[in-house]
N, C-alpha and C positions, 0 to 999 in steps of 0.2 A: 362472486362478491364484487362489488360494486366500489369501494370505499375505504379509503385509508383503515380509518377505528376497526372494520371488520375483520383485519389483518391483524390488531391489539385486543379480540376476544376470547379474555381469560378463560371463557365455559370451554372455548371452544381449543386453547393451548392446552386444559384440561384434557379433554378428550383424545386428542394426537397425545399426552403424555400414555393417557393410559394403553393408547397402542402399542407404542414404543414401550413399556413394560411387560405389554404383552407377548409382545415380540424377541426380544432380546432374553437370551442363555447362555449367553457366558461373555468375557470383558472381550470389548472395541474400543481402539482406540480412534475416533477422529479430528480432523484438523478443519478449522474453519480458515480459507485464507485471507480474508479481510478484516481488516481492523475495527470497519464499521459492522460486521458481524460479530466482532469478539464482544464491542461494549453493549449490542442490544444484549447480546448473551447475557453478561454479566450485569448488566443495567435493570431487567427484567425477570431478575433470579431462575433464568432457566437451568442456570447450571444444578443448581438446588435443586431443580424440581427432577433433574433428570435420575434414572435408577442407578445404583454403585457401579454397573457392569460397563457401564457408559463413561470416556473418559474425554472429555474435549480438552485439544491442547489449540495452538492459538500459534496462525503460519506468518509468514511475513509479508502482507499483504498492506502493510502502512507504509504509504510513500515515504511520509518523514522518518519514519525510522528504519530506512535500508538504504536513505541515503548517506555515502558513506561520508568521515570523517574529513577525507584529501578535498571534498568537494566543497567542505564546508569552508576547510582551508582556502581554497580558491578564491569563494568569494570575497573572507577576509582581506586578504593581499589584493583584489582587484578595488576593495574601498581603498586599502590604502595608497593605492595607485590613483586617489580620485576619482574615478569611477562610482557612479549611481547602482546602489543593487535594489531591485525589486521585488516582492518578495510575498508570496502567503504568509500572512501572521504566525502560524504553528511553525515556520525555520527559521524564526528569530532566535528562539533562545535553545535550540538543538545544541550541544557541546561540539565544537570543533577539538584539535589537538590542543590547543590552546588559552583561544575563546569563541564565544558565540556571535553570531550577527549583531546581539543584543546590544552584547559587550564593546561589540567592536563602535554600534551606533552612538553608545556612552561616550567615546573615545573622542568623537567630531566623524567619524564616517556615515552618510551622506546613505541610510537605510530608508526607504520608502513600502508600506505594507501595502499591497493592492489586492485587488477582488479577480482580476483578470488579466492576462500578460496584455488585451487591448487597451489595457488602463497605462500600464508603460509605455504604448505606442504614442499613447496621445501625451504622455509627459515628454517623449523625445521628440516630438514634434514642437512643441511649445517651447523646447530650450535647447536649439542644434548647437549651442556651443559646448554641453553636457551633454557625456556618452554614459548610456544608459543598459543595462545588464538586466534580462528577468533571467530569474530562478527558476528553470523551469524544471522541476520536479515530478515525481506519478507514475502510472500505472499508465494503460492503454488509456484509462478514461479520461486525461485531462493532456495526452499528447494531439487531440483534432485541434486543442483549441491552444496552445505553443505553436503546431507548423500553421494553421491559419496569421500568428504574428509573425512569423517570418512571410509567408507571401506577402501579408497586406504589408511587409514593411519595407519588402522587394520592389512592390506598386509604387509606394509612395520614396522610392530613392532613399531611404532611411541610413545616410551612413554610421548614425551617432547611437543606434539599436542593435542589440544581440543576445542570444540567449546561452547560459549557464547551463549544459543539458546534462540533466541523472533521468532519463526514463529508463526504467526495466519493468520487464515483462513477468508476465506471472507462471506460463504454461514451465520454461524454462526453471523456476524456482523448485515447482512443484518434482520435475525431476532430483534436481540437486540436493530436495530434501528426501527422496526416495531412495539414491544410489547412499546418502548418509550411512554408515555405518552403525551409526545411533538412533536410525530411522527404529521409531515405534507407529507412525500414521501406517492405518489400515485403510482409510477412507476419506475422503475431499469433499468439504461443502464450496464451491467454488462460487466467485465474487459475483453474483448478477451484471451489476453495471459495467464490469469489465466485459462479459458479453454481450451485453447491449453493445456494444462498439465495433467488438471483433467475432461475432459469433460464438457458435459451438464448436466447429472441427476443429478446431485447434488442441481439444481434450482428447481427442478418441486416440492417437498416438500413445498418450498416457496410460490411458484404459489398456489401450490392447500389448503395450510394452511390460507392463506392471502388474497389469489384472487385479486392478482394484478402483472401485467404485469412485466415480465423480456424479455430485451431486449439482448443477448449478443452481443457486438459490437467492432469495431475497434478504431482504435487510429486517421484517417485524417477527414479532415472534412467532407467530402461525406458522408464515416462509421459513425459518427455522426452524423451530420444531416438524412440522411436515417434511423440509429435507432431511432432517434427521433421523425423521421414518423410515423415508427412503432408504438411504443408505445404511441401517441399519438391515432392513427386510432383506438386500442387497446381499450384506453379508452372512448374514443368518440361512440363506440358500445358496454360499458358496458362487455368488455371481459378481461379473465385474462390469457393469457395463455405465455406460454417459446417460444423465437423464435431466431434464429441463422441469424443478419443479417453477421455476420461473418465468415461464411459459408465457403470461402476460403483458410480461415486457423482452423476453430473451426471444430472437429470434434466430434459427440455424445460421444467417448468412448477417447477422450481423446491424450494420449501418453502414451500407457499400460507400456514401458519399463522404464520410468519415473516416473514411481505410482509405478511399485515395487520395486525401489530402492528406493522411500523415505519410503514406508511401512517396509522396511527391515530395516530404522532404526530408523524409529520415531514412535509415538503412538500418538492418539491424547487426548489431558488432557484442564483443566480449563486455560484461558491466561489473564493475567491483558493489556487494552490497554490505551494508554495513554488519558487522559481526558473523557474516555469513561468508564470505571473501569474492572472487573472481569469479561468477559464471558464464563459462563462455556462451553466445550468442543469447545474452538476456537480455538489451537493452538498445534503447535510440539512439541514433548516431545523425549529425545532423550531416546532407549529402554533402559533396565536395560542389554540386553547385551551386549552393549556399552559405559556401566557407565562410562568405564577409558578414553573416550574423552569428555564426560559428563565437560566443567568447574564447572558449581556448586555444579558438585556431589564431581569432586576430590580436590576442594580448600574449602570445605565444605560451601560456601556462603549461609550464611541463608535469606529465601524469605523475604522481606519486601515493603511496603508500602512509596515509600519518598513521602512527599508532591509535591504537583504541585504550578507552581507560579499561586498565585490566582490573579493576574493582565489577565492571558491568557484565552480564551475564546475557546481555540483550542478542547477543549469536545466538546460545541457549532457547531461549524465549522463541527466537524469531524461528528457529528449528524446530519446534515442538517439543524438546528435551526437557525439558523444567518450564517450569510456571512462575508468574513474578511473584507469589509468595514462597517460593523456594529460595527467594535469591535473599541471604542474609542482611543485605542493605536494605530491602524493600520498606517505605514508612519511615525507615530511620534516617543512615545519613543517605539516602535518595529519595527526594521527594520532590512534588512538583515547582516547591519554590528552590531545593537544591539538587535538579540531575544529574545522577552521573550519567544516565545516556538517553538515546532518543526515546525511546518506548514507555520513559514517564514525563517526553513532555508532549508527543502528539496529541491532540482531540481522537485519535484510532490505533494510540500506542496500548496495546495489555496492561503494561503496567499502571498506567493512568486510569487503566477502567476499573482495574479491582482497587486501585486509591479510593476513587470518587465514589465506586458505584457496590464494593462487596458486600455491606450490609445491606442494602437496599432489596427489596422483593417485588414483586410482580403485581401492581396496584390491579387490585381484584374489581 
């Protein structure tokens, strides 16, 4: 296949359904880890479509929603320190302990929404008497293009630029929902784009610690449903092994020139995720020779704990444990004009997909 639409051909998700009915004899449980797999899911009524035995639960694979509460906090107190925050539209209005970016910009703090942390560069170029803060938030996928604004902003002598770092990792998660005690995931559709950047080997630890299937997969419903073949056939023969149904874009080794610009400036260290707590060696850490774009190091914020609102159930959620129609606030008092937590306000939070998208079916 040649072509985006080839990848949205109903005859053709038909046909992989009716495999994966064929297939499947008795209940699996799997987890998709990304957020932008959860809403094609539920956007495209696969989940409808899938047979009873089949249960898809929904990993924590949304940046904004596993970045945790102290961080949001941070940024707060760094407006009100004067300080410029920069920021992807979707961590505006994420709940802090408190309040939101949103809230905080209501206030008189000094919120700017960009497309790219090089769009901050160019703002702290234009106004060195204003120091300037990106947000830099993500997965593997959006850390090449955060250390690329630290070098270029090394080049450019940039004293008045720094960045706010919550990166974490995915391989790490996937354990920490495994060793879970409440662990039900039998099976992994894993992020594509995440491996576009850092390859494949990264799973196979997984696989052969755990003995259960990782799927790497796309974002349409074909790629979905087809990895969901896979890893069910997987299961259904009692096998565990790494398989690349995204193959088109996923390559074993990666984007090497992309791994060594984030190695050049990150390390990887313990990361607290939101609702999920502390896992150790999950996330970026910006190096020590780049301390002076370092925010935390140079406004000297000290690491903390804010509590979570215990109305949210989004640890839940982001573990596979329940689903955001479980959670008895869902539609009522949380919704996306009043969140109680991240997952119904990201573009790739669960909770947002079944808001927007759970009566919706699969345009034939």
């Amino acid at each position: 296949m040649k072509y985006l639409g080839e990848y949205r051909d109903a005859e053709l998700v038909g046909q992989l359904m009716e495999k994966i009915k064929n297939t499947v004899t008795r209940p699996w449980v799997i987890m998709e880890i990304c957020g932008g797999q959860t809403h094609s899911l539920v956007k495209n009524g696969i989940l409808d479509l899938l047979p009873p035995e089949i249960t898809m639960v929904h990993g924590p694979g949304c940046p904004v929603c596993v970045t945790p509460v102290a961080m949001i906090d941070q940024a707060v107190l760094l407006l009100e320190k004067g300080v410029t925050i920069c920021s992807f539209g979707d961590m505006l209005r994420v709940p802090g302990s408190e309040k939101s970016l949103l809230k905080a910009k209501s206030e008189g703090g000094d919120v700017r929404i960009v497309y790219s942390p090089l769009d901050a560069i160019k703002m702290a170029r234009k106004a060195p008497e204003k120091e300037f803060v990106f947000f830099a938030v993500g997965f593997e996928t959006t850390a090449p293009a955060n250390a690329l604004s630290v070098i270029q902003a090394d080049k450019l002598g940039l004293n008045n630029y720094s960045i706010l770092t919550s990166h974490v990792l995915v391989p790490p998660a996937m354990g920490a929902i495994l060793d879970d005690p409440e662990n039900k995931v039998q099976g992994f559709l894993a992020a594509g784009h995440v491996c576009t950047i850092m390859g494949t080997e990264e799973y196979n630890p997984l696989v052969n610690k755990y003995k259960i299937p990782v799927v790497i997969t796309g974002f349409e419903p074909v790629d979905l449903c087809h990895g969901i073949l896979m890893t069910i056939t997987q299961l259904e023969k009692g096998e565990a092994r790494l398989e690349n149904q995204y193959s088109r874009v996923v390559k074993p080794f990666g984007n090497p020139a992309a791994r060594k610009v984030v190695q050049s400036v990150f390390e990887t260290g313990d990361r607290e995720w939101r609702g999920i707590g502390t896992i150790p060696m999950s996330g970026y850490i910006v190096r020590p020779g780049f301390a002076q774009f370092d925010a935390e190091r140079k406004y000297g914020l000290a690491p903390a704990r804010s509590k979570e609102n215990p109305e949210c159930i989004a640890g839940d959620i982001l573990r596979g444990i329940r689903k955001p129609d479980q959670c008895p606030h869902f539609g009522k008092k949380c919704n996306p004009e009043n969140p109680l937590g991240a997952p119904m306000v990201s573009t790739e939070g669960a909770c947002a997909a079944y808001f927007n998208y759970s009566h919706q079916t699969m345009a034939s």
